[in-house]
N, CA, C and O of each residue as an XYZ file, in Angstrom:
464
protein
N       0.844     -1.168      0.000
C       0.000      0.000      0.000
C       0.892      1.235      0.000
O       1.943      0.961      0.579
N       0.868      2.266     -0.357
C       1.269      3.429     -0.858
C       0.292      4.662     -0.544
O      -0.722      5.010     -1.149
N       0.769      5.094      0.338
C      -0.069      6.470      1.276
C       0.951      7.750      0.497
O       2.173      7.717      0.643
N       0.343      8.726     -0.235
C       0.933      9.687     -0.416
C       0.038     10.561     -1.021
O      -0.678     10.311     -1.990
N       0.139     11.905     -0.215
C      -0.572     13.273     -0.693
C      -0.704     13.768     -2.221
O      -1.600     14.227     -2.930
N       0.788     13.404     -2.369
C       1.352     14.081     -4.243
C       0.590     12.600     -4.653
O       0.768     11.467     -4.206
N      -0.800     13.377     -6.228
C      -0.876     12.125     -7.213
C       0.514     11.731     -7.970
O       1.023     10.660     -8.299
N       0.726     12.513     -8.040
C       2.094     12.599     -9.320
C       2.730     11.310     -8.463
O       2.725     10.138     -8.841
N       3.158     11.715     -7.486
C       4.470     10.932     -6.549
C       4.073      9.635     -6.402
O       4.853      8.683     -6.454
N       2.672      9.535     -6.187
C       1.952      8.408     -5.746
C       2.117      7.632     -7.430
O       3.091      6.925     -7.688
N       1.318      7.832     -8.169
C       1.848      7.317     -9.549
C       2.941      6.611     -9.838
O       3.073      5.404    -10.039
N       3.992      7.803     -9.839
C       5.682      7.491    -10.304
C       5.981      6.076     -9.068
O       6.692      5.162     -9.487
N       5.534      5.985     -7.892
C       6.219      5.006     -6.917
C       5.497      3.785     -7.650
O       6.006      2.703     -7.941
N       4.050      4.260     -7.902
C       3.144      2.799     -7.903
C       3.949      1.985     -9.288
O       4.291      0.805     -9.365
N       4.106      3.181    -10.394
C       4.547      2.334    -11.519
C       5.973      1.939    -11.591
O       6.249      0.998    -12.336
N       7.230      2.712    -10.706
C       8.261      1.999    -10.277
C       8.136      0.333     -9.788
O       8.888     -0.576    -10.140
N       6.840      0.229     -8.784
C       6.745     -0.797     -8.393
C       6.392     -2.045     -8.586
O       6.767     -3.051     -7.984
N       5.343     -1.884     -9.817
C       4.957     -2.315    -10.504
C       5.863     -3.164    -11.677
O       5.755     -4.340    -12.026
N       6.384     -2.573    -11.938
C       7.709     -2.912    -12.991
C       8.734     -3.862    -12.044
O       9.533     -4.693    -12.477
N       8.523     -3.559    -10.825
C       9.797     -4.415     -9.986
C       8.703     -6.201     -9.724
O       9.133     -7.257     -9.262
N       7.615     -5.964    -10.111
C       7.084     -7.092    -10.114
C       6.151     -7.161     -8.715
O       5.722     -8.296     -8.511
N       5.784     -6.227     -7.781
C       4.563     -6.066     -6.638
C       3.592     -5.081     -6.976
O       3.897     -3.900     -7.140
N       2.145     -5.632     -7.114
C       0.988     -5.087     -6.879
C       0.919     -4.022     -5.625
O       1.273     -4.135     -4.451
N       0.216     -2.763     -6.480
C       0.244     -1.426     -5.210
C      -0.925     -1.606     -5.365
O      -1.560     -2.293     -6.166
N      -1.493     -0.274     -3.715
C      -2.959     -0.328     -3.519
C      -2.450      0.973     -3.040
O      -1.467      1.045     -2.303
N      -3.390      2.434     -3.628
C      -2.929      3.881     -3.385
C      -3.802      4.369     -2.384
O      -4.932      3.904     -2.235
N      -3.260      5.435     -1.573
C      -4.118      6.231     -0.868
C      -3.805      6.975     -1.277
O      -2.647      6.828     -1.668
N      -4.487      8.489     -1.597
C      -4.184      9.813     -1.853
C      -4.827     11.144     -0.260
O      -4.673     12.339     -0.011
N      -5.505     10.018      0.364
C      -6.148     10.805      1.575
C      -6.257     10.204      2.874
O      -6.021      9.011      2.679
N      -6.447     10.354      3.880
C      -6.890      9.435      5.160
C      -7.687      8.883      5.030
O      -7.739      7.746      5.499
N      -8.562      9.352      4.420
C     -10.246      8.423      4.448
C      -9.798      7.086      3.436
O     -10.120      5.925      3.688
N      -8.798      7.611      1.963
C      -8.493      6.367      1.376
C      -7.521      5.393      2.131
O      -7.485      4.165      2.207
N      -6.751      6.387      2.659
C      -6.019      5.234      3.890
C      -7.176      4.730      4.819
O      -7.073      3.504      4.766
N      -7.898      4.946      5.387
C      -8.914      4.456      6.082
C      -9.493      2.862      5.568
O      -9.562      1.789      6.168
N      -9.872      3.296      4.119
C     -10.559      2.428      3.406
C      -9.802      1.148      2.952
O     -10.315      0.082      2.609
N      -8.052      1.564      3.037
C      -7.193      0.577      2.657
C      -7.011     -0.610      4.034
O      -6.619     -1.777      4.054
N      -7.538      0.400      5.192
C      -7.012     -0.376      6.245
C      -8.000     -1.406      6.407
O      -7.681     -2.553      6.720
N      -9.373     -0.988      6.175
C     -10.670     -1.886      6.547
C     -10.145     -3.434      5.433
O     -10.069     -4.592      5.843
N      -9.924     -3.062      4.328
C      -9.314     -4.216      3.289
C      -8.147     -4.726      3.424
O      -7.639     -4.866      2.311
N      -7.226     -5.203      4.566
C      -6.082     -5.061      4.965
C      -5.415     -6.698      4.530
O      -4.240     -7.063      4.577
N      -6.564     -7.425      4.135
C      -5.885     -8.922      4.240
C      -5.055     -8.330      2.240
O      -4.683     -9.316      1.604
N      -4.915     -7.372      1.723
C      -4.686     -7.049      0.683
C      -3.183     -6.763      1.074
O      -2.305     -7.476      0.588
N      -2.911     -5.879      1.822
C      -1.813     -5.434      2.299
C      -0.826     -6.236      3.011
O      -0.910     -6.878      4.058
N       0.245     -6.022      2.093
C       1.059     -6.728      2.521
C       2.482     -5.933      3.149
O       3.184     -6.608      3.902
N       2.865     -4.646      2.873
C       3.719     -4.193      3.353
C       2.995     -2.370      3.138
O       2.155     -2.301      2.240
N       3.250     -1.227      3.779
C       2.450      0.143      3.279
C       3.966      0.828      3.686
O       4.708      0.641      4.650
N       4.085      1.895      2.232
C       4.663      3.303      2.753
C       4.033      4.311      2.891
O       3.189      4.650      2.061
N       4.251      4.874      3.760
C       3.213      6.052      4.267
C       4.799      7.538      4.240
O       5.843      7.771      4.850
N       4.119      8.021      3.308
C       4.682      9.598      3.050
C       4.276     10.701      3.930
O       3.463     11.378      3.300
N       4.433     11.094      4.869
C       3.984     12.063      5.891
C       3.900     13.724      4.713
O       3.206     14.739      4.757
N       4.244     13.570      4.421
C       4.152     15.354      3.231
C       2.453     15.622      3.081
O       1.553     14.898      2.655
N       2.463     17.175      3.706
C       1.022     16.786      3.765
C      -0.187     16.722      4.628
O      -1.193     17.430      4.679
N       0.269     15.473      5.415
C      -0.189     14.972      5.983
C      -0.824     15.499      7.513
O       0.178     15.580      8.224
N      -2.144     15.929      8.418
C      -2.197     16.395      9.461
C      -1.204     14.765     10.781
O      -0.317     13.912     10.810
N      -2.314     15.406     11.554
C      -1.282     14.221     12.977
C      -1.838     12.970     12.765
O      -1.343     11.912     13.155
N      -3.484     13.175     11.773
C      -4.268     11.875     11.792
C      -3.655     10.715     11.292
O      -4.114      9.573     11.327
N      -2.388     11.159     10.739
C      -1.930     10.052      9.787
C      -1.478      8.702     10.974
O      -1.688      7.501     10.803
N      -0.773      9.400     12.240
C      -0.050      8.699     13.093
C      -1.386      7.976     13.738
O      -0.975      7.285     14.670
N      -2.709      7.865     13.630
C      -3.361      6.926     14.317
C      -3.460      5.513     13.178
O      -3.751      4.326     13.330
N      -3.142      6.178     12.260
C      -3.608      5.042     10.954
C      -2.134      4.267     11.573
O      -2.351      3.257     12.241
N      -1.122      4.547     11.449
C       0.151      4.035     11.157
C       0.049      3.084     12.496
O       0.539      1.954     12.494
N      -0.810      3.781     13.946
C      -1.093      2.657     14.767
C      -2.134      1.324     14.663
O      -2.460      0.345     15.334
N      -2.330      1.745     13.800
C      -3.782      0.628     13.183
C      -2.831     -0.313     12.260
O      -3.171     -1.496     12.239
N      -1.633      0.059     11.455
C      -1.021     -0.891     10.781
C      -0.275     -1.467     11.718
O      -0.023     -2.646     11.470
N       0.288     -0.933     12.983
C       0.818     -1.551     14.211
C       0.405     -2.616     14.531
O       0.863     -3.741     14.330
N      -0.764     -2.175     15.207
C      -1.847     -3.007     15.746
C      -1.920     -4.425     14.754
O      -1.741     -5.579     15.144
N      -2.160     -4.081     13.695
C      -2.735     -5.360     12.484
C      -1.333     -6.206     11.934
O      -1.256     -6.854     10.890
N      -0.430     -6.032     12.792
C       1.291     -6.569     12.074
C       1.702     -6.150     10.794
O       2.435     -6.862     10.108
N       1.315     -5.118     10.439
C       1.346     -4.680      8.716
C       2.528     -3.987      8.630
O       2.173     -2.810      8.704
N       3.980     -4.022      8.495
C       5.106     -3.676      8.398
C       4.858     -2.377      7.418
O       3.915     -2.234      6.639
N       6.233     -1.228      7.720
C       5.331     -0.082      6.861
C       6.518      0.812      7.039
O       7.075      0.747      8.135
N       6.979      1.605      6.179
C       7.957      2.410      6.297
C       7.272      4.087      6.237
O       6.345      4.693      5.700
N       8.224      4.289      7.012
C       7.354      5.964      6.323
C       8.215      6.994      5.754
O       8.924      7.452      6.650
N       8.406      7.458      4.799
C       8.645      8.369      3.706
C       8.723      9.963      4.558
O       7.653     10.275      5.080
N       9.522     10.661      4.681
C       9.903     12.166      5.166
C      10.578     13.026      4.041
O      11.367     12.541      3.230
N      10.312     13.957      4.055
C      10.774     15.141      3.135
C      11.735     15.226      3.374
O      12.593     15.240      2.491
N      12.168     15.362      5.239
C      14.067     16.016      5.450
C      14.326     15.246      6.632
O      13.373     14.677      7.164
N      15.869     15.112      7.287
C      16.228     14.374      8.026
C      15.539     15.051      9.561
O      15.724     16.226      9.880
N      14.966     14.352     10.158
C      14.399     15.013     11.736
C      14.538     13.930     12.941
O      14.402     12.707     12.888
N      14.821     14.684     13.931
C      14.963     13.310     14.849
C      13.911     13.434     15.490
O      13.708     12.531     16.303
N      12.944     14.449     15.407
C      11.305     13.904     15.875
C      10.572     13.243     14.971
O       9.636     12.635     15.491
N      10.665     13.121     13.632
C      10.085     12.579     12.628
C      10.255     10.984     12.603
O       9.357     10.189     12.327
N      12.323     10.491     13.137
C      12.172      9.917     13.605
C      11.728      8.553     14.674
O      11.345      7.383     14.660
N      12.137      9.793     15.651
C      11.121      9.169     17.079
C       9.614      8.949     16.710
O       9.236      7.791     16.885
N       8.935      9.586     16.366
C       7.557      9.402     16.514
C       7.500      8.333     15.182
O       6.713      7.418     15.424
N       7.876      8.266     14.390
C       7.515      7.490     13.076
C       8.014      6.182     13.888
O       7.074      5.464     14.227
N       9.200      5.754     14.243
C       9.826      4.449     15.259
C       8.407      3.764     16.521
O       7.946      2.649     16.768
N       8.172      5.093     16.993
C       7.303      4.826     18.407
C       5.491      4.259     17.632
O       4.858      3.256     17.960
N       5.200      5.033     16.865
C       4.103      4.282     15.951
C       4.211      3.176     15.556
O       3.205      2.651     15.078
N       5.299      2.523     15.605
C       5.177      1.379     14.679
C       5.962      1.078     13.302
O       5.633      0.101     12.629
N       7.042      1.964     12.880
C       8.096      1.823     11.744
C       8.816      1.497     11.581
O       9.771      1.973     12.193
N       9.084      0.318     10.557
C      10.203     -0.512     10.540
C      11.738      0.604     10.455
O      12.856      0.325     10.888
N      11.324      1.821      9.790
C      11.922      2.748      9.540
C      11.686      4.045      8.597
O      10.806      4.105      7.738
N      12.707      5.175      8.926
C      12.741      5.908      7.481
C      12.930      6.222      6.503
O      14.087      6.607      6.672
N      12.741      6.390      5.547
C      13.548      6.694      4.268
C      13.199      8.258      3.931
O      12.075      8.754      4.017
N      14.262      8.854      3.574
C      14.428     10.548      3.228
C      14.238     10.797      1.953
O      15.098     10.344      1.198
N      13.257     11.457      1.429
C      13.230     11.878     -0.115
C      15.147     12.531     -0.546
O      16.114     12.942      0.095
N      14.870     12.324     -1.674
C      14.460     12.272     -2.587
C      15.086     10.219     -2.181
O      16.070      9.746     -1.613
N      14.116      9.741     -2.719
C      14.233      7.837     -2.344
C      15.241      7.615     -3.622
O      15.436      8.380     -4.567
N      15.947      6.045     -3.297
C      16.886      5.631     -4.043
C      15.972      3.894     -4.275
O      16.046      2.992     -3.441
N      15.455      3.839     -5.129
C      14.886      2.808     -5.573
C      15.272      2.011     -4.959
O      14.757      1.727     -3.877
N      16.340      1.369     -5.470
C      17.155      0.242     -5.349
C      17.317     -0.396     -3.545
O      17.539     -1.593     -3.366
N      17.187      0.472     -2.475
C      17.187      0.465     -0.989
C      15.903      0.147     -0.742
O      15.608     -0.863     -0.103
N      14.740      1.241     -1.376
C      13.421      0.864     -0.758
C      12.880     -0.409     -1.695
O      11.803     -0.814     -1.258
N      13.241     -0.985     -2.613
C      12.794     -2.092     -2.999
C      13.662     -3.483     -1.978
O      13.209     -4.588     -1.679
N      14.516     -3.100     -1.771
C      15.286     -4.281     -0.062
C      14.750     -4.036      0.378
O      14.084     -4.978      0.808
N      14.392     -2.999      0.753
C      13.550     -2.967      1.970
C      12.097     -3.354      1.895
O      11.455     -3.518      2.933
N      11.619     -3.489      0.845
C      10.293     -3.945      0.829
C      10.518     -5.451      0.725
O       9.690     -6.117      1.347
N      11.303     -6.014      0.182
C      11.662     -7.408     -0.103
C      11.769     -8.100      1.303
O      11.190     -9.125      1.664
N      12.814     -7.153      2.162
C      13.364     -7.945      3.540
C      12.054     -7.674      4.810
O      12.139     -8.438      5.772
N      10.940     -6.695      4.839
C       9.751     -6.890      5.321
C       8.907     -7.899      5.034
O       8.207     -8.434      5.894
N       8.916     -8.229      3.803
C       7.531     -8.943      3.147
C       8.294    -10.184      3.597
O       7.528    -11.000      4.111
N       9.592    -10.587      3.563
C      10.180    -11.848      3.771
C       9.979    -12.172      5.314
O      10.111    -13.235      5.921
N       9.631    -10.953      5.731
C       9.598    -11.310      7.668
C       8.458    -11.791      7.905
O       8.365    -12.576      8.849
N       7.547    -11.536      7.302
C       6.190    -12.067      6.875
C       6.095    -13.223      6.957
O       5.547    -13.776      7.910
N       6.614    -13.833      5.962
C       6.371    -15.213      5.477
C       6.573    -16.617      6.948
O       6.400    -17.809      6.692
């Protein structure tokens, strides 16, 4: 699943991902994150992009907690509250725009494998 404010951004990740050979499922809002969470046996790993985003995002990210749904979250700039609070929700970790493909696809690989 793929949580992000920007369509554009949301797009460019889904069809990066797509090409690497994993099915995306987009949110462009909370309520669509909402709607992704109620359908969750779909989800298999979520990045959640904070850009954007009010505080509501951090109850969702406890709902992917809660449900074992491994999930990275996406930051604009390096912060050590962005950090902390993204860690304390429930994040396997961060990744800093501008993203380097090649890392967040390991990293989606070595979640989904913790899974199994």
């Amino acid at each position: 699943m793929l949580v992000n404010r920007n369509q554009r951004n949301l797009e460019l990740l889904a069809d990066l991902l797509s090409k690497a050979g994993y099915t995306t499922y987009t949110a462009a809002t909370l309520e669509e994150f909402d709607q992704a969470l109620v359908a969750e046996d779909r989800v298999g790993v979520a990045l959640v992009d904070l850009t954007g985003f009010d505080s509501g995002v951090w109850e969702r990210c406890e709902q992917l907690r809660r449900k074992r749904k491994p999930f990275l979250v996406i930051s604009p700039s390096q912060s050590a509250a962005i950090q902390q609070a993204s860690l304390s929700h429930g994040a396997k970790g961060v990744m800093i725009k501008p993203l380097v493909i090649k890392d967040l696809i390991s990293l989606i690989q070595g979640m989904l494998e913790e899974q199994e």
